[in-house]
C-alpha positions as CSV (number, residue, x, y, z in Angstrom):
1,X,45.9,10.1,33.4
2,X,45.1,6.7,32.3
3,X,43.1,6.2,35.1
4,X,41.1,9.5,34.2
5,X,40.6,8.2,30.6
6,X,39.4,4.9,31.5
7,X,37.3,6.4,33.6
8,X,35.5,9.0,31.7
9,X,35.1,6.4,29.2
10,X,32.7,4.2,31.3
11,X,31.5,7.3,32.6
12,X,30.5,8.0,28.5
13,X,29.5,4.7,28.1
14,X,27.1,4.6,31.0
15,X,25.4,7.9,29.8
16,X,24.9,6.8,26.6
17,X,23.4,3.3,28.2
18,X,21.0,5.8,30.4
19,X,20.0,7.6,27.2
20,X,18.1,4.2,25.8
21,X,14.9,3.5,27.1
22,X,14.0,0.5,28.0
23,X,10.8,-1.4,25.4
24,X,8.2,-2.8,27.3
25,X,8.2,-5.9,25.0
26,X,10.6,-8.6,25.6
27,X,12.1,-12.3,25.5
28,X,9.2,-14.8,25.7
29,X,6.8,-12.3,24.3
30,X,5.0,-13.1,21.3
31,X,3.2,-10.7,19.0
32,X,0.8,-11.2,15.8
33,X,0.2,-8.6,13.1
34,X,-2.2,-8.9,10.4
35,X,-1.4,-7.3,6.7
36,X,-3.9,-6.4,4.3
37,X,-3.7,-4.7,0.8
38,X,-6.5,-4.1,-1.5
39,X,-5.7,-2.3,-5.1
40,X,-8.5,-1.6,-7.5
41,X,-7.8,-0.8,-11.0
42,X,-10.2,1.1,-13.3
43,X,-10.3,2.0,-16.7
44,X,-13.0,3.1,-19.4
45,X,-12.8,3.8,-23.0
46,X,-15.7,7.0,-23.9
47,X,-15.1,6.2,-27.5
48,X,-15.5,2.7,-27.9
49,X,-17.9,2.4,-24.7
50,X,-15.9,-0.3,-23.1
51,X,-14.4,-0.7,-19.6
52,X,-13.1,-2.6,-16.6
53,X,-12.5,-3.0,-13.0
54,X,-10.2,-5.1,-11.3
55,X,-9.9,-5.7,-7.2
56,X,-7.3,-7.7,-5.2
57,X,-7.0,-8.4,-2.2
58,X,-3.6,-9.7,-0.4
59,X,-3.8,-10.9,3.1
60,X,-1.7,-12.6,5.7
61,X,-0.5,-12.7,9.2
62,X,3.3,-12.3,10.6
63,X,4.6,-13.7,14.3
64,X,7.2,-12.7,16.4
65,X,8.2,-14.7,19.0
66,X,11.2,-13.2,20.9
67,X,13.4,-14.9,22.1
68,X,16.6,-12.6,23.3
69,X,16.9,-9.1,23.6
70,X,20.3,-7.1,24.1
71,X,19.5,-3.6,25.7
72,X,23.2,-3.1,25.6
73,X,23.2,-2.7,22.0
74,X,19.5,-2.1,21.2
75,X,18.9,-5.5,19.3
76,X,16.9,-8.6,19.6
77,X,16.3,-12.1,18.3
78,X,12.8,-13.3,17.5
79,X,11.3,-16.6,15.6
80,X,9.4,-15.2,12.6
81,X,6.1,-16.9,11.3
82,X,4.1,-15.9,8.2
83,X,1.6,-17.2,6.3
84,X,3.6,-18.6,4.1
85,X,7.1,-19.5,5.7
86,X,9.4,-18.7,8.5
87,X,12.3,-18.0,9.8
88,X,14.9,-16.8,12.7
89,X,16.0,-13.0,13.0
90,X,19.4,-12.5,14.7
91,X,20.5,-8.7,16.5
92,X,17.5,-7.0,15.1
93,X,18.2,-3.5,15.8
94,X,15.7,-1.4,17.3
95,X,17.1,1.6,18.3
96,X,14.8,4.8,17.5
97,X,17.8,6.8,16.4
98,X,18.8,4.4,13.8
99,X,15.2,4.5,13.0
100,X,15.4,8.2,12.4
101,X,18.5,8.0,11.1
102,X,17.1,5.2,8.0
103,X,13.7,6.4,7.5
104,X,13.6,10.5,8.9
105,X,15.5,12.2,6.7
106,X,13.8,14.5,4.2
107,X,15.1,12.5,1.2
108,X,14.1,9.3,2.2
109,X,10.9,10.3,3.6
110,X,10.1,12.3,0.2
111,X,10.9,11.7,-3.6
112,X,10.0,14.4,-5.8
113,X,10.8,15.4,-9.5
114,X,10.7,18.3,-12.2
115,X,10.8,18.2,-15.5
116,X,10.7,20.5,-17.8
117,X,7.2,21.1,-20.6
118,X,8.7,22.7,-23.7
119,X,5.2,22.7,-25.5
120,X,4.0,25.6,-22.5
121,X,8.0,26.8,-21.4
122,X,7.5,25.7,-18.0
123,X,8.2,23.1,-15.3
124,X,6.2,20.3,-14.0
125,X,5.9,18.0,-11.5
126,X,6.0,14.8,-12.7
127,X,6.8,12.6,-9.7
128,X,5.8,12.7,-6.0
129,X,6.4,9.8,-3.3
130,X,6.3,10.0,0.4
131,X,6.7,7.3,3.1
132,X,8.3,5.2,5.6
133,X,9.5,1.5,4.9
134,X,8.2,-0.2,8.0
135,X,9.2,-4.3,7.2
136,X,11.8,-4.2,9.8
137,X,10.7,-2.0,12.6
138,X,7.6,-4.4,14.1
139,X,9.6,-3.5,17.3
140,X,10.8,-0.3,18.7
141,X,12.8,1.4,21.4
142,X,10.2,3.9,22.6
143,X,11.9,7.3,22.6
144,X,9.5,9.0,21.1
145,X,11.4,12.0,22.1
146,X,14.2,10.9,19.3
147,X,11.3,10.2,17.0
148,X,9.6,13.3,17.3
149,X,12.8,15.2,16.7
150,X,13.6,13.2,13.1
151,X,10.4,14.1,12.2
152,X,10.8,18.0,13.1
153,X,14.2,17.5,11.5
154,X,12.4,16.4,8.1
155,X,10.3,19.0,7.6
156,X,12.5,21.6,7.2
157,X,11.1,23.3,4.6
158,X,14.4,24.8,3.6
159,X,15.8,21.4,2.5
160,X,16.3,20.9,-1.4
161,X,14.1,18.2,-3.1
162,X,15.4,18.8,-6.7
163,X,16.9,20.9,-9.2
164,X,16.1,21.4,-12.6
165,X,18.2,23.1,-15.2
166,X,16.2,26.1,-17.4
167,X,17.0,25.3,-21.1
168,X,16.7,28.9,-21.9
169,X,18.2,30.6,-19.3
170,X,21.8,30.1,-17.4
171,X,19.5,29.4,-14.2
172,X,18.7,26.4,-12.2
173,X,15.6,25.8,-10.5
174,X,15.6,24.8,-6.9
175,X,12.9,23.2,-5.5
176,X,12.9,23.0,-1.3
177,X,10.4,21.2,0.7
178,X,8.7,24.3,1.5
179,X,8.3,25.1,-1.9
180,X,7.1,21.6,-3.0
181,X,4.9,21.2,-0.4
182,X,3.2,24.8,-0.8
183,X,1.9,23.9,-4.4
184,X,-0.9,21.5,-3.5
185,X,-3.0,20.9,-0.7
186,X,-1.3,18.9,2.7
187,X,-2.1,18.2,5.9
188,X,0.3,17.1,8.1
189,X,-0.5,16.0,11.9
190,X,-3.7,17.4,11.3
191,X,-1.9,20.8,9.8
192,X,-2.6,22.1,6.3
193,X,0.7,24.1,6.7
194,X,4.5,23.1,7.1
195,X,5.1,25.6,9.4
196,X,2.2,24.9,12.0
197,X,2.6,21.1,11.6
198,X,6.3,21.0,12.9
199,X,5.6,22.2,16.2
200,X,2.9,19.0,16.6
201,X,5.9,16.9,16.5
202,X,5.8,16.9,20.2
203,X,8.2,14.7,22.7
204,X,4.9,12.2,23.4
205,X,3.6,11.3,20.4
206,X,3.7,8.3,19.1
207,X,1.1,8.5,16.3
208,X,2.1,10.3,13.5
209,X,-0.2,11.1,9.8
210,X,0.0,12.4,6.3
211,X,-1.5,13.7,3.8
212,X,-0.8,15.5,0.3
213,X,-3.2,15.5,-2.5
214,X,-1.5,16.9,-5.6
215,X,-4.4,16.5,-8.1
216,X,-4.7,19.1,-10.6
217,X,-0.3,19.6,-9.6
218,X,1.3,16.3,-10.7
219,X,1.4,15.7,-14.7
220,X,2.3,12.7,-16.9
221,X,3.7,12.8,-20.1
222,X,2.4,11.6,-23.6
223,X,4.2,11.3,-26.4
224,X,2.3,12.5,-30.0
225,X,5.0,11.9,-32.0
226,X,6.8,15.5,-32.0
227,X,6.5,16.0,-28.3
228,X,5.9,15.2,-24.9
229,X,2.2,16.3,-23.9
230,X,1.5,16.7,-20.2
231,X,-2.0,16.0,-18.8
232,X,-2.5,16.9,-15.0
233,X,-4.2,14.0,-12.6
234,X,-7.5,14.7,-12.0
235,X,-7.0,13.2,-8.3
236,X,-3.2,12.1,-7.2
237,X,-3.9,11.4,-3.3
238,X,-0.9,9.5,-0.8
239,X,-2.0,9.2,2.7
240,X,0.4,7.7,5.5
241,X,-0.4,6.6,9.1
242,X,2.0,5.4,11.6
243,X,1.8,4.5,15.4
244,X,3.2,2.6,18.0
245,X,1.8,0.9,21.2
246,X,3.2,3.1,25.0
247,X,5.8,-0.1,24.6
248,X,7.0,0.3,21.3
249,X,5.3,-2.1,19.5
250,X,3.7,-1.3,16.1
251,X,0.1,-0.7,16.4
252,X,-1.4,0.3,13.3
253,X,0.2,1.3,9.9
254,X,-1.5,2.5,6.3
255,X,-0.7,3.7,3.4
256,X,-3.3,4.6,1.3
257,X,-2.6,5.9,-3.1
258,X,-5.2,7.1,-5.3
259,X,-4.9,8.6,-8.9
260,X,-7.3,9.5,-12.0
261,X,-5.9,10.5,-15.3
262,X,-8.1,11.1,-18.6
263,X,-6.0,11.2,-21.8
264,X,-7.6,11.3,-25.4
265,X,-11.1,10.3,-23.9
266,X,-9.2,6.9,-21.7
267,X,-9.7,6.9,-17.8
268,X,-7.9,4.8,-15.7
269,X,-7.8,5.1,-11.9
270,X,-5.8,3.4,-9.0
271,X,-6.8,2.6,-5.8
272,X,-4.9,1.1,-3.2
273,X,-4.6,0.6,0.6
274,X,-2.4,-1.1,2.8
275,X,-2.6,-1.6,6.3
276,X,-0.8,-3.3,9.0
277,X,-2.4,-3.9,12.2
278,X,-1.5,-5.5,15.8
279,X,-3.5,-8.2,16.7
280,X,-3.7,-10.5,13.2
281,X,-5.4,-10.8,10.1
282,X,-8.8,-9.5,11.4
283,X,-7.6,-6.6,13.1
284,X,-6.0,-5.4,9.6
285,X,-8.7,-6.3,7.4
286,X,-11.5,-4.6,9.7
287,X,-12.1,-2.2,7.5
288,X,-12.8,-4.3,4.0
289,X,-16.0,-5.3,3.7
290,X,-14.3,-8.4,1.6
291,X,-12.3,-10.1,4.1
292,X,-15.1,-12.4,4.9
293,X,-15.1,-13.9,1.8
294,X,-11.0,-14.9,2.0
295,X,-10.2,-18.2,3.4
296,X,-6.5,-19.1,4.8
297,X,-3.6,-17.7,6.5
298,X,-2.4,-16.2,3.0
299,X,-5.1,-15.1,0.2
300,X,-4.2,-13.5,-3.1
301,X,-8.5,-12.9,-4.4
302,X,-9.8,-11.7,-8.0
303,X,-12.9,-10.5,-6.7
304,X,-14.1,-8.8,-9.7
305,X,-13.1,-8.6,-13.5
306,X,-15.6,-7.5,-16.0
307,X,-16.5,-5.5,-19.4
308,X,-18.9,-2.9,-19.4
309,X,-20.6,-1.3,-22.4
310,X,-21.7,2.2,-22.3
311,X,-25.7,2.5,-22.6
312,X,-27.1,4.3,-25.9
């Protein structure tokens, strides 16, 4: 019998071994991404005629150089390099299930929240997040099939984003993903609908992208001294976009935010973009007209601060 335990053990252990599949990266390779983020802040006063616009621009370079990897255990040192320091990473995991685990579930992936408008007796949305946090996952076991499956998993539109207590009636409202996500326009692998974009999630894709523009939905609250007054965003816009090399090394990644809001005759707008690309600070910043103006590994650029009047 002990015999038969030890036995099926291995026997477990070597399954679970032939379950991993195997990166095409690995010690004595060396990698170089590129990072880029540009953020533009507007704003513009129609009563006093006065405005400004803001850009910066953050740019810089990270290097892996691996030097050990464990496919035992799914982990792997590397010598880090940035533009501004470095460092040594020890048993960096890189399992695509723990991946999924971290970043795949439908509360992680999204962050949502009601509240509740007592001027008009009805709920708002008043907060809206989606994404991954990529810093630690540069390298990847390719099982895209494990991948693929999280992100099926996630969009269950059945799962519960948030509850919100009615202050008239002994009810709670109960917001699911489907529900959320059915109030403003998505798209979603290329899918304007929850329902047609799970079955994109397929056991081969490695490039994954998404979109939800709640302008006109999302609301922010102002204060006029008796009670909160909510003003909807005249454009609220997230976009995400993930992928990975065949050999599980990241490839591209942006996240892109833009919002407009006019309260009491103020504008003020946001734009931002972040991208992280394979192959260094010019593949990531291939795309901004700007990036020939930076010098240096690491940049931090003003490129534009001014006053406008409005013309008579």
């Amino acid at each position: 019998m002990l015999i038969s335990t030890i036995a099926a053990i291995i026997l477990g252990s070597n399954i679970a071994a032939a379950q991993a599949v195997a990166p095409g990266w690995g010690a004595g390779d060396i990698y170089l991404w590129g990072t880029n983020t540009t953020i533009i802040t507007k704003t513009f006063d129609e009563e006093e005629g006065l405005g400004s616009n803001v850009e910066t621009i953050i740019s810089g370079e990270t290097e892996y150089n691996i030097t050990a990897i464990d496919v035992l255990n799914l982990e792997y040192d590397t010598i880090w390099t940035t533009s501004s320091s470095n460092g040594f990473i020890n048993n960096r995991d890189y399992a695509a299930e723990d991946f999924e685990d971290d970043e795949m579930d439908y509360d992680d992936f999204f962050s949502v929240n009601y509240v509740w408008d007592y001027v008009n007796n009805i709920s708002v949305c008043d907060s809206f997040d989606a994404g991954i946090n990529i810093n630690n996952r540069y390298l990847l076991e390719p099982n895209w099939p494990v991948l693929n499956a999280g992100f099926t998993d996630m969009c269950n539109g059945t799962e519960l984003l948030d509850t919100l207590a009615d202050p008239y009636l002994p009810i709670t409202h109960n917001y699911t993903l489907g529900d959320v996500l059915g109030a403003f326009s998505i798209k979603i692998m290329g899918r304007n609908k929850l329902s047609s974009a799970v079955s994109q999630f397929t056991d081969t894709k490695r490039k994954w992208t998404f979109e939800f523009d709640l302008g006109g939905y999302i609301k922010t609250a102002q204060w006029n001294g008796t009670d909160n007054i909510y003003y909807a965003y005249e454009e609220y816009f997230i976009s995400l976009e993930l992928e990975y090399t065949q050999e599980g090394v990241l490839d591209h990644y942006e996240f892109i935010y833009r919002d407009k809001i006019t309260i009491d005759e103020f504008t003020a707008e946001t734009d931002m973009k972040v991208v992280i690309a394979l192959g260094g600070m010019k593949a990531a910043s291939a795309n901004f007209a700007t990036f020939a103006a930076i010098g240096g590994l690491l940049s931090t650029a003003l490129i534009a601060i001014f006053i406008k009047r409005k013309k008579k």
